[in-house]
KOLTI-885827 format. One record per residue (C-alpha): x, y, z. Coordinates in nm, 2 decimals. Last residue first. Example, Ala and Ser with C-alpha at 12.3 -4.5 7.8 and 13.67 -1.06 7.14 Angstrom:
BEGIN
<rec <1.37,-0.11,0.71>>
<rec <1.23,-0.45,0.78>>
END
This chain:
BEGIN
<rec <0.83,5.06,5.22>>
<rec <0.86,4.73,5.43>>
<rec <0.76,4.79,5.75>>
<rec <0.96,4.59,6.03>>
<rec <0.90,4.44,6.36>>
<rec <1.19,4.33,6.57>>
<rec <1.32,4.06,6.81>>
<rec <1.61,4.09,6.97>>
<rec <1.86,3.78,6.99>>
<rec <2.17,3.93,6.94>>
<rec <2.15,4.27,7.02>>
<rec <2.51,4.34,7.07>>
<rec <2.69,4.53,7.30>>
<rec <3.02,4.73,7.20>>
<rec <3.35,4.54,7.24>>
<rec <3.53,4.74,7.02>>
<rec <3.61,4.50,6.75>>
<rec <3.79,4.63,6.46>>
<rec <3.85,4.27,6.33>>
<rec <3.95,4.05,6.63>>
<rec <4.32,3.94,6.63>>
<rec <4.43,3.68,6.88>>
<rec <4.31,3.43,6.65>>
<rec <4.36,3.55,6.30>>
<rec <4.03,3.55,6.16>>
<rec <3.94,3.28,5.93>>
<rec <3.96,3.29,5.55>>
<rec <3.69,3.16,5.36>>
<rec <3.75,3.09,4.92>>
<rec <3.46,3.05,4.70>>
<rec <3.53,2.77,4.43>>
<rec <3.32,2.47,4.62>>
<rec <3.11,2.44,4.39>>
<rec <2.94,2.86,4.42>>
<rec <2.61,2.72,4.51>>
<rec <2.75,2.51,4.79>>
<rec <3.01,2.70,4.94>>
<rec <2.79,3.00,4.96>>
<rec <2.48,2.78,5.13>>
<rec <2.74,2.64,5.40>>
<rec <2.93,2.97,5.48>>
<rec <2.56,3.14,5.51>>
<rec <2.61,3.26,5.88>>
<rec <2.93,3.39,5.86>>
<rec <2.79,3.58,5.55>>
<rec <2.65,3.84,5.83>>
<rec <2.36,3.98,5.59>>
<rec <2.28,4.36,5.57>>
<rec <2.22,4.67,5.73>>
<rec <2.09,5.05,5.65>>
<rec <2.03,5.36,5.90>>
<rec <1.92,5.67,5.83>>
<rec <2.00,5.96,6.07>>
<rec <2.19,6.17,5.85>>
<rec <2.00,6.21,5.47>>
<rec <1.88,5.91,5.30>>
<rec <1.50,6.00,5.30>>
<rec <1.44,6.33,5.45>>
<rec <1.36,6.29,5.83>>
<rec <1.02,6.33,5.96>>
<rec <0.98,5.96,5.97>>
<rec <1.24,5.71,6.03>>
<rec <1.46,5.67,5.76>>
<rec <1.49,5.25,5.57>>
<rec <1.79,5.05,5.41>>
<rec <1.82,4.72,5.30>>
<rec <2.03,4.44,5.16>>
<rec <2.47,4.54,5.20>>
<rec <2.65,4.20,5.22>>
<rec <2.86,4.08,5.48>>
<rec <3.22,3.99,5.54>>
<rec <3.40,4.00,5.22>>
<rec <3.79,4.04,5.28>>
<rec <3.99,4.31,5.17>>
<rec <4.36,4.29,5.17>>
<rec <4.65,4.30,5.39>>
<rec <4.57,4.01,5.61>>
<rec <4.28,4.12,5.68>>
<rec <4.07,4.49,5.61>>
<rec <3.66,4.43,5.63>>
<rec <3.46,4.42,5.36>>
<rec <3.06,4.51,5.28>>
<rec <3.00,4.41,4.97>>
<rec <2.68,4.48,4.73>>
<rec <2.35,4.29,4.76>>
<rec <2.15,4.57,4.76>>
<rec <2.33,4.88,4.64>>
<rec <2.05,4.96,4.36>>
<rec <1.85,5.15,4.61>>
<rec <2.05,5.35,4.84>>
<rec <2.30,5.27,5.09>>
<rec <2.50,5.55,5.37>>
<rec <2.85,5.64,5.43>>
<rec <3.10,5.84,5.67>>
<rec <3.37,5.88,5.49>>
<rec <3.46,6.25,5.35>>
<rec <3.23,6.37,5.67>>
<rec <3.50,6.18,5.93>>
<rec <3.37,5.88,6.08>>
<rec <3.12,5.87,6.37>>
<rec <3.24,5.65,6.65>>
<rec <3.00,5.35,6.73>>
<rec <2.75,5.43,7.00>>
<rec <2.49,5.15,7.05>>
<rec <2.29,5.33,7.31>>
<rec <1.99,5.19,7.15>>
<rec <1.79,5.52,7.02>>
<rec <2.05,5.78,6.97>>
<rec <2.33,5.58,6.99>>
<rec <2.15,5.35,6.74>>
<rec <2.06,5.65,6.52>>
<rec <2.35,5.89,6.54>>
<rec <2.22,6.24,6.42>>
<rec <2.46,6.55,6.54>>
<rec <2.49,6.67,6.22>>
<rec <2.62,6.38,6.09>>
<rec <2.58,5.95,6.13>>
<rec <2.44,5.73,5.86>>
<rec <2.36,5.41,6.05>>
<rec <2.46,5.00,6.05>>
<rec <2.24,4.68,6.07>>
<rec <2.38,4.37,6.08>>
<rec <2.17,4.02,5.99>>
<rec <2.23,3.67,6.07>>
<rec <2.33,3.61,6.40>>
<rec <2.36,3.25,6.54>>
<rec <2.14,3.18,6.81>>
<rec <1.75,3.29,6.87>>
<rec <1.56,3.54,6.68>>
<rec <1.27,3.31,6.69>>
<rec <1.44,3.03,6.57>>
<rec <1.38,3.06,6.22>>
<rec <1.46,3.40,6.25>>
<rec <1.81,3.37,6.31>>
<rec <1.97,3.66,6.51>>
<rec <1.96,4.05,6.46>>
<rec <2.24,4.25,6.51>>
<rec <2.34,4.61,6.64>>
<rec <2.63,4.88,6.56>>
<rec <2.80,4.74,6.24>>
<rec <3.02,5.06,6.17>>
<rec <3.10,5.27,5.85>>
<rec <3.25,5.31,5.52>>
<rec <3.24,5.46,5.16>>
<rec <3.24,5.35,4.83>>
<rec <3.11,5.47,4.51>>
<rec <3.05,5.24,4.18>>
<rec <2.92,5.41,3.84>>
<rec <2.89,5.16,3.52>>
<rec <2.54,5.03,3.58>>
<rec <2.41,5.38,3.74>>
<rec <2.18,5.41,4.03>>
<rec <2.02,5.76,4.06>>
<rec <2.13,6.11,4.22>>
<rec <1.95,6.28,4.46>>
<rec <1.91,6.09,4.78>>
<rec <1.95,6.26,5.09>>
<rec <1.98,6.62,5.07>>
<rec <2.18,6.67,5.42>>
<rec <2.35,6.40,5.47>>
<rec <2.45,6.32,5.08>>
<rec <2.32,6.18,4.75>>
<rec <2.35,5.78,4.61>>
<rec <2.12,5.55,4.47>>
<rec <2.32,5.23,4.36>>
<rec <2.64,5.11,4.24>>
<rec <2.80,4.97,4.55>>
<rec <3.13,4.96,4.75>>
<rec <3.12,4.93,5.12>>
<rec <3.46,4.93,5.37>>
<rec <3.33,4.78,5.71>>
<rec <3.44,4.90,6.09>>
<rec <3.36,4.67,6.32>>
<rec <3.20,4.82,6.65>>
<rec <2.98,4.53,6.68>>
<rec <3.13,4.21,6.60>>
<rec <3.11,4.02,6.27>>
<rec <3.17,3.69,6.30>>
<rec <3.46,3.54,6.12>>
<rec <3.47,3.31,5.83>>
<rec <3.56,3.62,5.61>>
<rec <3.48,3.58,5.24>>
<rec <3.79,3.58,4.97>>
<rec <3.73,3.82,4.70>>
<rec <3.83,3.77,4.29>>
<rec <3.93,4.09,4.16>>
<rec <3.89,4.17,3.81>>
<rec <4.14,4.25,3.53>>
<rec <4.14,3.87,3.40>>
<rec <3.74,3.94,3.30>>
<rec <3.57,3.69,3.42>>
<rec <3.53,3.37,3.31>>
<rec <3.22,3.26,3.12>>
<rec <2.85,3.14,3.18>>
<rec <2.82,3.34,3.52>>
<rec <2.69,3.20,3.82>>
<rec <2.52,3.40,4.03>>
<rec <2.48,3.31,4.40>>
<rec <2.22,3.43,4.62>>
<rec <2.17,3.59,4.96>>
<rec <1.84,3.77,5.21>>
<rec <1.85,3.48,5.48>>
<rec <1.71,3.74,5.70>>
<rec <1.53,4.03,5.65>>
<rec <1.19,3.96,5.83>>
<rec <0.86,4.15,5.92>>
<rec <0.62,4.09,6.16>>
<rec <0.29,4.26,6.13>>
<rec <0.10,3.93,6.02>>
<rec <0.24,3.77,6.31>>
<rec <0.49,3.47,6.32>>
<rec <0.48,3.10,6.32>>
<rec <0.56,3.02,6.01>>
<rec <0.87,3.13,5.85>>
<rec <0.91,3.55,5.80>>
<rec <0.85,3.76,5.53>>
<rec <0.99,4.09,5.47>>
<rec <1.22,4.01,5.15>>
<rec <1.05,3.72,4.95>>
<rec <1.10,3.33,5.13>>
<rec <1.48,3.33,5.23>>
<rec <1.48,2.96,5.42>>
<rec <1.65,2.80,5.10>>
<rec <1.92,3.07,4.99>>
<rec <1.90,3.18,4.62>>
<rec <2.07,3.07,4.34>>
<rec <2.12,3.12,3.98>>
<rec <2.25,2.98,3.67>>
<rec <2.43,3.05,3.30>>
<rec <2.42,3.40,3.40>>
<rec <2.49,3.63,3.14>>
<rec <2.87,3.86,3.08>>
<rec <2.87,4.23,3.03>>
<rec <3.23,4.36,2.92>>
<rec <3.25,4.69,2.78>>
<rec <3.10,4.89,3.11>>
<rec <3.42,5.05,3.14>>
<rec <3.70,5.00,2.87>>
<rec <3.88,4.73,2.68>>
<rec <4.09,4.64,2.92>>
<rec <3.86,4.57,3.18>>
<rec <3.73,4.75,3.51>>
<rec <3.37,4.81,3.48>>
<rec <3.23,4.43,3.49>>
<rec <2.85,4.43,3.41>>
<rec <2.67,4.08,3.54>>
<rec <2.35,3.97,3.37>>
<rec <2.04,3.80,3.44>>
<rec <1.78,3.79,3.22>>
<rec <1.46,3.71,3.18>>
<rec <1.19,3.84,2.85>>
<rec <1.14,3.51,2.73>>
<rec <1.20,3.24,3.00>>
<rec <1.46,3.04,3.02>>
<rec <1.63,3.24,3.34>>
<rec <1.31,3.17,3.51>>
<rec <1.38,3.41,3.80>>
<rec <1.40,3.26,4.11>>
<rec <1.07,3.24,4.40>>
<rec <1.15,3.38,4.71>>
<rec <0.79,3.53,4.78>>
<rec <0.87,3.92,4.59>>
<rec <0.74,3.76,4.28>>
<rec <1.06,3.70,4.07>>
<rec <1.33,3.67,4.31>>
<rec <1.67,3.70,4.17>>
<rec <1.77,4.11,4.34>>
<rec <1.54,3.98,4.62>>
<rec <1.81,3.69,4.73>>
<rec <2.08,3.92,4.77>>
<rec <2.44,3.92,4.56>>
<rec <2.79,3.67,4.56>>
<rec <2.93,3.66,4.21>>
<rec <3.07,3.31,4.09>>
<rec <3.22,3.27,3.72>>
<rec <3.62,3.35,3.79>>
<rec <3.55,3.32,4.20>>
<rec <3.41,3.55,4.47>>
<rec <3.29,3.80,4.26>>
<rec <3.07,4.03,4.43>>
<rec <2.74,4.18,4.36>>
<rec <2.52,4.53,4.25>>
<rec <2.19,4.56,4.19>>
<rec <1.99,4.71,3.94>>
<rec <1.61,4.65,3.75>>
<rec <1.51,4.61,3.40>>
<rec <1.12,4.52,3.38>>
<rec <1.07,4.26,3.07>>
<rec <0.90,3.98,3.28>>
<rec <1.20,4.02,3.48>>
<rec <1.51,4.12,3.30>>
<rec <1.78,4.22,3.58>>
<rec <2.17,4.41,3.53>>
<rec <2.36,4.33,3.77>>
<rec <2.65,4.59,3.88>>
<rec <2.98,4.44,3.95>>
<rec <3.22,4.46,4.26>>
<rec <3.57,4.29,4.14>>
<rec <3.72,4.63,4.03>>
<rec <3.67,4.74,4.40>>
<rec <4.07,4.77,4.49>>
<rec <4.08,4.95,4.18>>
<rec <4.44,4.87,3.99>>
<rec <4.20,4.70,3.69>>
<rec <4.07,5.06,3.65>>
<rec <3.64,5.17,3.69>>
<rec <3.78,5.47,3.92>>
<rec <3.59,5.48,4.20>>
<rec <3.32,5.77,4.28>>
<rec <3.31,5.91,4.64>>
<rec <3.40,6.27,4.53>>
<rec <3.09,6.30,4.27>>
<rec <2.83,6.15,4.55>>
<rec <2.94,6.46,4.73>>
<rec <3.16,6.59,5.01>>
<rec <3.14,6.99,5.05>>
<rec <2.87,6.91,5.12>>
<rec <2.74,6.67,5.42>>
<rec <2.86,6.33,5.42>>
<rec <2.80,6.11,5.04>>
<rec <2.55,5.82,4.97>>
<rec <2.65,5.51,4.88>>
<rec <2.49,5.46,4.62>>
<rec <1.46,5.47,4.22>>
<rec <1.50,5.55,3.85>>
<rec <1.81,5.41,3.62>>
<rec <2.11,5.58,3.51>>
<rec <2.21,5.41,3.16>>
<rec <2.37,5.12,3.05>>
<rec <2.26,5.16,2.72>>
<rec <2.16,4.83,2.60>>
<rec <2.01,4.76,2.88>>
<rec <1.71,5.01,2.85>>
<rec <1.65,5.20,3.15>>
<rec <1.63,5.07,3.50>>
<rec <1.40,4.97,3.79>>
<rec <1.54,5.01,4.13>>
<rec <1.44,4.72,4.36>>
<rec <1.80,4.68,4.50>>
<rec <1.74,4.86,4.85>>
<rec <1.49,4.61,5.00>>
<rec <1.29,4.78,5.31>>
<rec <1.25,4.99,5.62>>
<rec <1.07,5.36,5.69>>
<rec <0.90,5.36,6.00>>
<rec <1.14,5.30,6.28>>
<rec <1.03,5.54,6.55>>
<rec <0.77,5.28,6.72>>
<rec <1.04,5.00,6.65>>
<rec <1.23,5.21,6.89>>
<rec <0.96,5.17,7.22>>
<rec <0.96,4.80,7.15>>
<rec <1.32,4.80,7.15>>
<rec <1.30,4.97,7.50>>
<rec <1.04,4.75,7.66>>
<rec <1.18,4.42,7.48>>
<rec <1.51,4.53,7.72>>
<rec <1.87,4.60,7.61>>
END
């Protein structure tokens, strides 16, 4: 695809930015908090794509984070990929929105990870962080490295580890990560506790600590590293919430990914960032991205069909991820003569694109 056509799409995109900066209610309760996967068109709702917070859950190793900064309670959701390591995005752990951590030490911080599938009932076990991470090129979600515009906008590098300062629960699942690269065409399974609603609403119903959805959908397009000028090694998927004859990149990129049926068909919301996207191998789930940010072009209603949503390829963080997790995290290639949903779709590798934050 040509800069003269992605230029022309960026005019239409609008709407982008971080989908974790939810601000909560008081901690203590675990309540809903203010502005998850979102729902098709009724009669699907955000009540149908609930998961059951059971040890037997396939997601009962996706957690909801619970974040004190500077006494301001805010949600995202992670995944553990060993007994004290949960994989999550940089801007749920940045403390001034320019890739700075969260004093941990200081009063009125906290970092904590709530695990709803334990013996002793949902939302019973809430473990702190003992230490966190973020990558070291992601510098505040939206801003690029040196070099760039004052309009340009970047997403990439957008991952951090939390470490927790026990074991998990026994009752949760640990995740391997995927070594493979995601393809276009891929079909991903997301889990997340964040902002949810349905296609033709949108969002209507907020983030809860002990309330995870899931859903699915396709990588369609890709954007590579941005500290090489979108050159190389792709960093960052974005996806789209098709219905009611709405299909974003096939709309707009001629990216066209099939549309799932209504009852799976999936969008993000705020609280979501930093949850899993997995794809199925060898018989199980596999982490192979994370789930960061979401955006609607205008004159649509925010969330509803015709959004679209992406995340980080954690191909491209392998390195970081076995570093701030010890060397605990386990990756698991791709069989060789299997690709992982692949249907050979274009990617736009290499395209560079200009972002709003909202």
């Amino acid at each position: 695809m040509g800069n003269t056509v992605i230029k022309k799409l960026l005019g239409i995109v609008l709407a982008i930015g971080a989908v974790g900066s939810a601000s909560a209610g008081p901690v203590a309760q675990m309540t809903g908090v203010k502005p998850m996967i979102s729902a098709g068109a009724p009669p699907d709702s955000p009540e149908a794509r609930v998961d059951s917070n059971v040890a037997s859950s396939r997601f009962s190793g996706v957690v909801s984070l619970a974040i004190e900064n500077e006494g301001q309670l805010f949600i995202c959701s992670g995944t553990l990929v060993g007994k004290r390591q949960v994989v999550t995005a940089g801007h749920c752990v940045d403390s001034n929105d320019h890739g700075v951590l969260i004093d941990l030490n200081k009063p009125g911080n906290s970092v904590r990870v709530v695990f709803n599938a334990t013996s002793s009932g949902p939302g019973s076990q809430v473990i702190a962080a003992s230490k966190i991470s973020m990558h070291g090129d992601y510098a505040g979600f939206g801003n690029c490295p040196a070099g760039y515009g004052p309009n340009d906008q970047c997403v990439n590098d957008d991952v951090a580890v939390v470490t927790l300062s026990q074991d998990a629960p026994k009752e949760a699942k640990i995740y391997k990560i995927a070594t493979t690269e995601l393809q276009a065409g891929s079909r991903l399974i997301m889990a997340g506790y964040g902002t949810s609603g349905d296609g033709i609403n949108g969002y209507t119903v907020s983030p809860q600590f002990r309330v995870k959805r899931s859903g699915e959908n396709y990588a369609d397009v890709f954007d590579a590293d941005d500290e090489h000028g979108y050159t190389g090694r792709r960093e960052v998927w974005y996806g789209d919430f098709d219905g009611a004859g709405k299909d974003f990149w096939c709309q707009n990129a001629g990216v066209c990914t099939p549309v799932l049926p209504n009852d799976v068909e999936a969008n993000i919301g705020g609280g979501d960032s930093g949850g899993p996207s997995f794809v199925e191998m060898y018989g199980e789930l596999m982490l192979i991205a994370t789930n960061t940010f979401g955006g609607t072009p205008r004159g649509l209603t925010k969330g509803a069909f015709g959004s679209y949503f992406g995340g980080m390829l954690l191909h491209s963080y392998l390195d970081y991820i076995a570093d701030a997790t010890g060397g605990t995290a386990q990756f698991v290639p791709e069989p060789a003569s299997v690709a992982v949903f692949g249907l050979g779709l274009l990617a736009l590798a290499g395209v560079r694109r200009r972002k709003q934050a909202k």
